[in-house]
N, C-alpha and C positions, 0 to 999 in steps of 0.2 A: 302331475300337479296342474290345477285348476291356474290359468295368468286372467289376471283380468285388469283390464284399466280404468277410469277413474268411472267412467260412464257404467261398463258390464259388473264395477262392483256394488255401481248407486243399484245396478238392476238388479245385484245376484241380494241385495242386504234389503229388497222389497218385501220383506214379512208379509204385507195384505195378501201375498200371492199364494202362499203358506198356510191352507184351513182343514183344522186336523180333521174334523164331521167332514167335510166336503170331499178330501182325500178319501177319508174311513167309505164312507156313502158310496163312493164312483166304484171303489174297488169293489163291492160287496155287489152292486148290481150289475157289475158286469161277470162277474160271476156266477150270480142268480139267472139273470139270463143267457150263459154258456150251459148252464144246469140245464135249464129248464128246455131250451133245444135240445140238448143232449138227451134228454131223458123222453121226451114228448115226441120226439123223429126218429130218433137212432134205430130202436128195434125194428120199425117199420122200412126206417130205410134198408138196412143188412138182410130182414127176411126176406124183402120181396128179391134181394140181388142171389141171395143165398137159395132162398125156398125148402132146405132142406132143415129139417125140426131139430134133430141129431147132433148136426153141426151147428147147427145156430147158439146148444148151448154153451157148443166152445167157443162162440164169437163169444157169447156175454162176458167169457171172462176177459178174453183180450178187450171187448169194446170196456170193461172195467176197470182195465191195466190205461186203455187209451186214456179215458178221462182222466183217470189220476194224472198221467205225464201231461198232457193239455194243461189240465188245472195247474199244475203245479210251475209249469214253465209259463203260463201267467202270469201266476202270482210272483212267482221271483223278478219276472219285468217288469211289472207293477209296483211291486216293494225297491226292485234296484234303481230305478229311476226316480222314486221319490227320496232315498238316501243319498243318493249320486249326488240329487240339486239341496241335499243338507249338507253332506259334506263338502261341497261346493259355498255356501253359504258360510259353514264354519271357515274355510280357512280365508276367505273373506272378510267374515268377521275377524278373524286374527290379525290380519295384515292392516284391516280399519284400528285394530286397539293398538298394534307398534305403532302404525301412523300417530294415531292420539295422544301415546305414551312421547314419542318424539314431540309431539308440539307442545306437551304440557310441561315436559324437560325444559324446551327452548325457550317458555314463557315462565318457568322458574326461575332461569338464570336470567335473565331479562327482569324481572323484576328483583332479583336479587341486586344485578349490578344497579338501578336505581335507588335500590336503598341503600348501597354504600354511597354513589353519586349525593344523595341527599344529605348523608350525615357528611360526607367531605365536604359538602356546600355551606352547611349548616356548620361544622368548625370553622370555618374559611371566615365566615360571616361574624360568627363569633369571638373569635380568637385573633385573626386578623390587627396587624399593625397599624392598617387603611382604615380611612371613613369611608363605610362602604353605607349609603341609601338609596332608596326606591323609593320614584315620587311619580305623581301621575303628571299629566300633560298642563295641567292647570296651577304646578309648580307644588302641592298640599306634600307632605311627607307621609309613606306608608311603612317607611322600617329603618332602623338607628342601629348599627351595632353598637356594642359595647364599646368601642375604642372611640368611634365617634362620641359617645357619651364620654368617656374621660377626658380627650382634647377639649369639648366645646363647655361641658358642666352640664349639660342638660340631659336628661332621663328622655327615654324614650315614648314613655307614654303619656310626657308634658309638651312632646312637640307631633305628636301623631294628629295627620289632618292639617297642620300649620302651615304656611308659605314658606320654604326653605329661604327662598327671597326676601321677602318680608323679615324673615326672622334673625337671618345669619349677614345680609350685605348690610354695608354702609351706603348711605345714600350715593355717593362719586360714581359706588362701584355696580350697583342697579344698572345702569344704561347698558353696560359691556354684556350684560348675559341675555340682553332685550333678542336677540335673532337667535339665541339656541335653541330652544323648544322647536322652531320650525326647520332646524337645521337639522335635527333628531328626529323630526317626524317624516322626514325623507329615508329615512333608515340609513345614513348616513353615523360612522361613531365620530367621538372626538376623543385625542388621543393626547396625554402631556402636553395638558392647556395650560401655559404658566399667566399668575397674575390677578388670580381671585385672592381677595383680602377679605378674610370671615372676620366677624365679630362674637368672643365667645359669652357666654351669661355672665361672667363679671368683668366683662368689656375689655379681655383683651384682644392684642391685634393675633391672628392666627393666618401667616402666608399658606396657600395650597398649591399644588398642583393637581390637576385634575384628568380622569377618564371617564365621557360618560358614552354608554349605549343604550341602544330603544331597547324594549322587550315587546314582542307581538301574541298578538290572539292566537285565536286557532284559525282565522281567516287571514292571518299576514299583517292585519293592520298593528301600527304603535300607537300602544293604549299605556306603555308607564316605562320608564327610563331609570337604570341602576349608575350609579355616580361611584367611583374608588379617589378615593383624593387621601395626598402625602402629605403631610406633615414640611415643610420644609422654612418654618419659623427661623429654628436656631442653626441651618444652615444658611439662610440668608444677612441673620445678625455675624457667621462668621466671615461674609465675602464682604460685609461691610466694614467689619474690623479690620479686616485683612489691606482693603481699601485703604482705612486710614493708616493705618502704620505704612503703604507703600509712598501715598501722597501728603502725609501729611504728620509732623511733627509729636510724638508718641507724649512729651513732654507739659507742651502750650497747645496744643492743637491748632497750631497755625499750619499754612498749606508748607509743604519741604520744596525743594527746591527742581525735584522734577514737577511737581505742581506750579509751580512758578515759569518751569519754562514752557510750559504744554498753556496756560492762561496768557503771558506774555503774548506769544507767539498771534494766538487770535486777537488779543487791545493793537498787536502792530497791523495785522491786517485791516481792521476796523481804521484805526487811525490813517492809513494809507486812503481807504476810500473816502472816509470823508475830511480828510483834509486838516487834520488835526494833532497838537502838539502830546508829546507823551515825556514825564519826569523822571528817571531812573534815579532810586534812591539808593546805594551800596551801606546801608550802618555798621560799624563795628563796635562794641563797646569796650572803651578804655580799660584795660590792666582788670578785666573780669578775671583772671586766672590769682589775682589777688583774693578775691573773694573766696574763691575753695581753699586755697591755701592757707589763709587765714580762718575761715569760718568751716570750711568744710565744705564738701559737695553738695549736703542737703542743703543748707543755706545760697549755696550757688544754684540750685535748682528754686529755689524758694524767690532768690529775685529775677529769675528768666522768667517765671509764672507774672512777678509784678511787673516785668518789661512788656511781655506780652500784650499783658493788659492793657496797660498806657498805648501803645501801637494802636490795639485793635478798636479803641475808644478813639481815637483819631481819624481813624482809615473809614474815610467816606467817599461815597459819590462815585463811586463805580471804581476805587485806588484798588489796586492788587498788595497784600501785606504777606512777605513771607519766613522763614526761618531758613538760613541757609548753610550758616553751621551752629555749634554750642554758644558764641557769642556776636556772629554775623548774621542780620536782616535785610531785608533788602525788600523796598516801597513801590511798586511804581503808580505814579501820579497818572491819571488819565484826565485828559482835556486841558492842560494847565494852557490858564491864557500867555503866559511870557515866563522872561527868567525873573523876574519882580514877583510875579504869582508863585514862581515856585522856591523863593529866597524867604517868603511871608510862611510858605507852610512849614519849609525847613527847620527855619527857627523855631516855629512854635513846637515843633516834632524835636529840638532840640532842648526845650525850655520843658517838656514835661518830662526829659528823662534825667533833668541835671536835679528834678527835684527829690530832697533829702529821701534815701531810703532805711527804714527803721527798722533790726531786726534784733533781738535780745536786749532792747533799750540801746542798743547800739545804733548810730545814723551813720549812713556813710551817704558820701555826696558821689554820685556817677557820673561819669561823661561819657561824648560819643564823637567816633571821626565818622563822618558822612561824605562820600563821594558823591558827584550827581553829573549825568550825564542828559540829554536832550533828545529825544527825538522829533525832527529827523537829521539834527544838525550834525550829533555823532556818529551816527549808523542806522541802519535802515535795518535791521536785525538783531536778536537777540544777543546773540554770542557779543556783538562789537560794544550793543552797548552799554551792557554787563561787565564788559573787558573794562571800556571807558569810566565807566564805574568804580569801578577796582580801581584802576590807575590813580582815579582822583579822591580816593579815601586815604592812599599811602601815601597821594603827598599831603593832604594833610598832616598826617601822623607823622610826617618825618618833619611837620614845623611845630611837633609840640601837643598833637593831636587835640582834642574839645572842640570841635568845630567843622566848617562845612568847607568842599574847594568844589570846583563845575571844573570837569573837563577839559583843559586845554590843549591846541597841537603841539604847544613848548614844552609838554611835561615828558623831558626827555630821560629826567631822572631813572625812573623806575627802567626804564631799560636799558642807559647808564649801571644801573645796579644787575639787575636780568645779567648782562654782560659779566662784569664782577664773577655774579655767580657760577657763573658758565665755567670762567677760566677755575675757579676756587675749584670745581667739581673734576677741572681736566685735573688740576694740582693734587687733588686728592687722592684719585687713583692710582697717579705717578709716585704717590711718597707713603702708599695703604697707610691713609688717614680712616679708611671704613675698616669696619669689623662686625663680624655678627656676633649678635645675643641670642638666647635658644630661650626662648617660654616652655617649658613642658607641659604635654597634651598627657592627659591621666585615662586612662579608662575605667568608667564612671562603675562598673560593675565591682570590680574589687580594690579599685584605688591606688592602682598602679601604673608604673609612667607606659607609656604607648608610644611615645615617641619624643619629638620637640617642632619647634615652629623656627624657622632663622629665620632674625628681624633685624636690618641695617642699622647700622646706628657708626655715626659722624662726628668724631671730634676732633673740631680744628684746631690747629694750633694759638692763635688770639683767641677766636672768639666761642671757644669752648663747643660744648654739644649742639649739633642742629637737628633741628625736628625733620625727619623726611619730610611730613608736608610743604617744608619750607625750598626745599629743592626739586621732587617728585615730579610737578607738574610742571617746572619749569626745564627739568631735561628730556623730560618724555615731549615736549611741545620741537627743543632743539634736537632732539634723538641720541644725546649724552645716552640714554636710559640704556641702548644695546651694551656699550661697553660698562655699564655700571652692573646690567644685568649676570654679564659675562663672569665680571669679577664673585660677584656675590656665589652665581653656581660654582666657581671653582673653590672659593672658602667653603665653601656649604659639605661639596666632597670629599674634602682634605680631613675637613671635620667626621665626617662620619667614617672616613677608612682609620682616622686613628679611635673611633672609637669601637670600629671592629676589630681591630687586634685589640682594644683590651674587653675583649668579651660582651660587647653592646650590639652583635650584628641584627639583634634582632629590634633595635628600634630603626622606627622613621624618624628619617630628617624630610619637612615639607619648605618647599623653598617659591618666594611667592615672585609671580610671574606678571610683568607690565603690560596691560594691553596690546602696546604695538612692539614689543616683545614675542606675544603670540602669536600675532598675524603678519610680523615679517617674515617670515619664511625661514627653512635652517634651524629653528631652534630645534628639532629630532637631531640632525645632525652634530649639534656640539655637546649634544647630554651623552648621544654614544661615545663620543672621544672620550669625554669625561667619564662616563663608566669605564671603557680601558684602559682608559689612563691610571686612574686610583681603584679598580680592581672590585667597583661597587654591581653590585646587585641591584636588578632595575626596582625588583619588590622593595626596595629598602627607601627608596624618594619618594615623594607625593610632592606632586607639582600643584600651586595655587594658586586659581584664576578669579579674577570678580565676573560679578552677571555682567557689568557694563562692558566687560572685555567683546562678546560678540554681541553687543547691539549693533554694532555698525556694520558687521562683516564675518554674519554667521557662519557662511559657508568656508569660507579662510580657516576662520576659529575651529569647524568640526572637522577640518584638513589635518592641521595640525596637533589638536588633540588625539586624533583617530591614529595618526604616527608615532604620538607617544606612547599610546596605551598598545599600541602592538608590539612596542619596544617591551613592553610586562612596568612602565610607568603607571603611577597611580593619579589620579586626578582628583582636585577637591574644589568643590566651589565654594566661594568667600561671600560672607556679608547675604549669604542665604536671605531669602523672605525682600528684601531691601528694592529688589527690581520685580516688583509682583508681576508687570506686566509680558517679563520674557519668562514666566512658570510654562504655560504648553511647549516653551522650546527646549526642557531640558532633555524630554525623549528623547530629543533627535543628538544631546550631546554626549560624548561616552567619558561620560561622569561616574564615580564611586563614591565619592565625600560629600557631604553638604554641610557650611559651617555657617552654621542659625546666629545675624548679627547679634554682636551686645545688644544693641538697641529694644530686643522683644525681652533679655534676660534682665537692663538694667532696673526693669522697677517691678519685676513679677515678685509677688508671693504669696500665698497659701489663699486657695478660693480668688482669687480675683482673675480678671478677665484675661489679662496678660499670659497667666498658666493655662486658660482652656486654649489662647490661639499657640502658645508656644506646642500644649500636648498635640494639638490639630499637627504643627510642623511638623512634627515626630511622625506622628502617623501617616503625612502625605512622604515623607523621604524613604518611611520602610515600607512605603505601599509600593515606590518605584524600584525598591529595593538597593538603597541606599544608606549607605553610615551616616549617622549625624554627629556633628562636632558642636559642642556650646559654645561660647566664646564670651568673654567679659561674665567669670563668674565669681561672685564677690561676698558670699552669703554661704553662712549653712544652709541654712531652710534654703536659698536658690537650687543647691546642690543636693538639698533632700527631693526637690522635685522635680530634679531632672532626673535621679537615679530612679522613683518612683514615676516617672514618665517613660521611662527604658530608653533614655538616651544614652548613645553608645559612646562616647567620648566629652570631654573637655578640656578647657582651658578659661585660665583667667589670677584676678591678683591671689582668690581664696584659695586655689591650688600651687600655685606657685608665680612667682614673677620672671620676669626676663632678667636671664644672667648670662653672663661673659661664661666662655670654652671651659674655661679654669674651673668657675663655681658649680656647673653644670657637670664636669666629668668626679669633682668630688663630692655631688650629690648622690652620683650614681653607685659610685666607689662604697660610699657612707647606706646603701639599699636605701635612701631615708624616704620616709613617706613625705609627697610635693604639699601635704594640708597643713599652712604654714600655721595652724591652730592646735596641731598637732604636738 
């Protein structure tokens, strides 16, 4: 077989070489003149060698046999040499048509995979969730998909040619996009550009995020640029909701009280440098818990709206106005010229809340006790003069409260009382004046109890029930809190091993845990006593912490958690959503629960904003893979739409209230459904 390489086969597939007359022609006269020697000399040549006549005619026949063989071994050289270089030629030819047949495969599937490339492009482009356009360097618009056109309202063939510029920014937002185009003509991309604000055909606002890249010629240059931009409107309105319910009062919409402290903090540094006085106002409003009780919650909500307002009509000039609890505000005055300038605004802050408030033709007359403290006379920072604050709203209130007191170093009272307390709190544990109440937590799927919550509750022998807030912070400040702590876990266990022997082992008892409770140390250690001691099973607790627990002292906080939960303890976080600003830290905490405050439940209902940030929580707790618990749930329809949000647990008044051991074990007893509607 003929090998030929690229070169011997351009030569062997030279057809001009190939001319069948010229081949026919050579052969024929070389022949004719083999003849014609042959036949013109031969006999003369043989006679004269031979001379004899006799023999000669037997040479004729052999010289007749000669030619034929001559001829003939000619023409077969002749004829096999011309075959040779075709057969030569043909499998050349053959090897040129696989060649061929190869490149025209190669160049099928080559443009086969572009035509699927194209129509992938062409879904991509069309179907696409992105604004995805192509515009030349002079900013004009060359293509819209369709999702573009849904976001913005405009058709694509009303904005072809147009300044995307021109067309889509607001004047502000112009300047910010002034160096792209040269920034893009470097062949440089830009990648998750946050902060372009479009404006769509019936003017609304449309946040984006954006990618854009060059596209080049066939010479490398960028001659038009493709843009992909997100949609991120209604994720922005929910980091702004989110915002306000962390900073800011769900209610009035005045700032809350971590807002208060995060703004204070800078008017005292300002005041510091320039040398300037600051008013601490503490408000409480007078016997407010009369008004729900009497009128109802809405109506209590109804005139915090009208305090609000009064406040917020007042508070000028750079004052800071805040909400600190349900019926606690708190003002602080900036620049106040003396104690005279700040007794002139008090009053007047006091004279427009005393004024009649009117609600079902009913007026009721309001007061207010007002503490006020000085900077820099009382403290040089927040906490002292907020404390000072406080201090001098209760003595007011204990002369009868309507009125205002400033601060003094004689106000020994309150910690005269502080003391009081202290001992009341030692006396109590000594004579189990405390007891727990159990709220049951339901699971929201088929309405059945899940477990229960133990809530301390105080009743003194005089002076009847105290509210934990009313002692909480002041033993957790003295560190009463470990041994009240202690008690409480051992009620708590007592409680749940008797209600394992009567066949309840399968509920949780959640038993809630005081900040410096968590971060003193040992709390692993005395939950194991108490498991062997009362015989409990660790799956059977859930321990409950607030976000505020590790602001101060995460790594403490993820110490001792990380000991409980290797104990096979459950963890829950309390007052969920409330500390927006420690959400990236829950990663790093080994949490199971998240308990979503009242506060996102108390005024949600059907379509309003409230339900889309509370469903948002939902879906951020099972994105971490986390249970959620409701908490303060008061409503059908609240409870229609957390089961229809696929929250996994609650609690609150509409499912059941907090009840003593007693009423709780004969709830259990009774199978009764906790829907006190029921």
């Amino acid at each position: 077989m003929v090998r030929a390489g690229k070169r011997d086969l351009k030569d062997l597939l030279n057809l001009k070489d190939l001319l069948p007359k010229k081949e026919a022609l050579r052969t024929s006269i070389i022949y004719f003149i083999l003849s014609f020697i042959w036949i013109q000399f031969s006999d003369e040549f043989f006679y004269k060698i031979i001379g004899n006549t006799s023999k000669y005619k037997d040479i004729q026949k052999y010289k007749g046999w000669t030619f034929i063989f001559l001829t003939t071994v000619l023409i077969y050289f002749s004829i096999y040499e011309r075959l040779k270089k075709v057969k030569d030629m043909g499998i050349a030819l053959h090897k040129s048509m696989e060649e061929l047949s190869a490149t025209t495969e190669g160049l099928l599937t080559t443009q086969e995979k572009l035509n699927r490339e194209q129509i992938l492009s062409e879904n991509i482009f069309k179907n696409s969730t992105l604004i995805i356009f192509t515009w030349n360097l002079d900013g004009s618009i060359i293509s819209f998909n369709p999702y573009g056109e849904k976001v913005t309202g405009y058709k694509e063939e009303e904005i072809i040619g147009e300044s995307w510029i021109d067309l889509f920014l607001y004047e502000d937002e112009k300047p910010k996009v002034k160096g792209l185009v040269e920034y893009l003509k470097s062949g440089r991309s830009i990648k998750n550009s946050i902060g372009d604000v479009w404006r769509s055909k019936d003017n609304r606002i449309i946040e984006l995020i954006w990618t854009d890249s060059p596209i080049y010629d066939e010479d490398g240059n960028v001659t038009q640029i493709i843009s992909f931009g997100t949609d991120i409107t209604d994720h922005k309105k929910l980091l702004r909701r989110l915002n306000e319910l962390a900073y800011y009062d769900t209610l009035t919409g005045l700032p809350n009280r971590i807002m208060l402290k995060n703004e204070a903090g800078k008017l005292i540094k300002d005041a510091k440098l320039n040398n300037i006085r600051l008013g601490f106002l503490y408000i409480d409003i007078d016997n407010f818990t009369q008004i729900n009780d009497t009128l109802g919650h809405d109506a209590g909500d109804d005139f915090l709206i009208h305090l609000a307002k009064i406040l917020k009509e007042e508070n000028k000039d750079g004052n800071i106005l805040a909400k600190l609890s349900e019926d606690e505000y708190a003002i602080i005055l900036y620049n106040v010229e003396d104690r005279d300038d700040i007794i002139r605004k008090t009053e007047y802050i006091l004279k427009e809340i005393r004024k009649p408030w009117c609600i079902d033709k009913e007026e009721f007359i309001i007061s207010a006790s007002i503490g006020i403290s000085i900077f820099p006379h009382n403290g040089d920072n927040y906490s002292d003069l907020m404390r000072s604050a406080n201090m001098a709203m209760y003595n007011i209130k204990s002369k009868g409260k309507n009125g205002y007191a400033f601060y003094e170093a004689e106000m020994g009272k309150r910690i005269a009382d502080n003391t009081f307390m202290i001992n009341q709190v030692r006396r109590a544990i000594e004579e189990e004046q405390f007891t727990l109440h159990y709220q049951p937590v339901i699971n929201m799927e088929d309405n059945t109890i899940y477990g229960a919550e133990c809530l301390i509750r105080w009743y003194h022998p005089e002076k009847g029930y105290i509210p934990p807030m009313d002692y909480i912070p002041l033993i957790e400040e003295t560190g009463q809190i470990f041994d009240v702590t202690s008690l409480i876990l051992k009620m708590a266990f007592n409680q749940k091993k008797l209600l394992n022997e009567k066949g309840y082992s399968y509920l949780k008892l959640s038993v809630n845990i005081s900040n410096k409770s968590l971060i003193k140390g040992g709390l692993d250690n005395e939950i194991v006593k108490l498991l062997e001691e009362y015989k409990i099973k660790p799956e059977e607790i859930t321990i409950e912490i607030t976000e505020t627990s590790f602001m101060g002292n995460l790594e403490g906080c993820i110490y001792t958690l990380t000991k409980l939960e290797e104990l096979g303890i459950e963890i829950a976080l309390d007052d969920f959503g409330t500390g927006y600003s420690s959400l990236a830290q829950l990663k790093r905490l080994p949490i199971h629960n998240v308990k979503m405050d009242q506060e996102f439940i108390k005024t949600m209902k059907k379509n309003s904003e409230e339900e889309v940030v509370v469903k948002s929580i939902i879906e951020l707790a099972h994105t971490l893979g986390l249970k959620i618990i409701a908490e303060g749930i008061e409503t059908k329809e609240q409870q229609e739409i957390l089961l229809e949000s696929k929250c996994d647990l609650g609690q609150g008044y509409y499912l059941g209230k907090p009840m003593n051991a007693e009423s709780f074990q004969n709830m259990l007893m009774m199978n009764k459904r906790v829907n006190i509607n029921e």
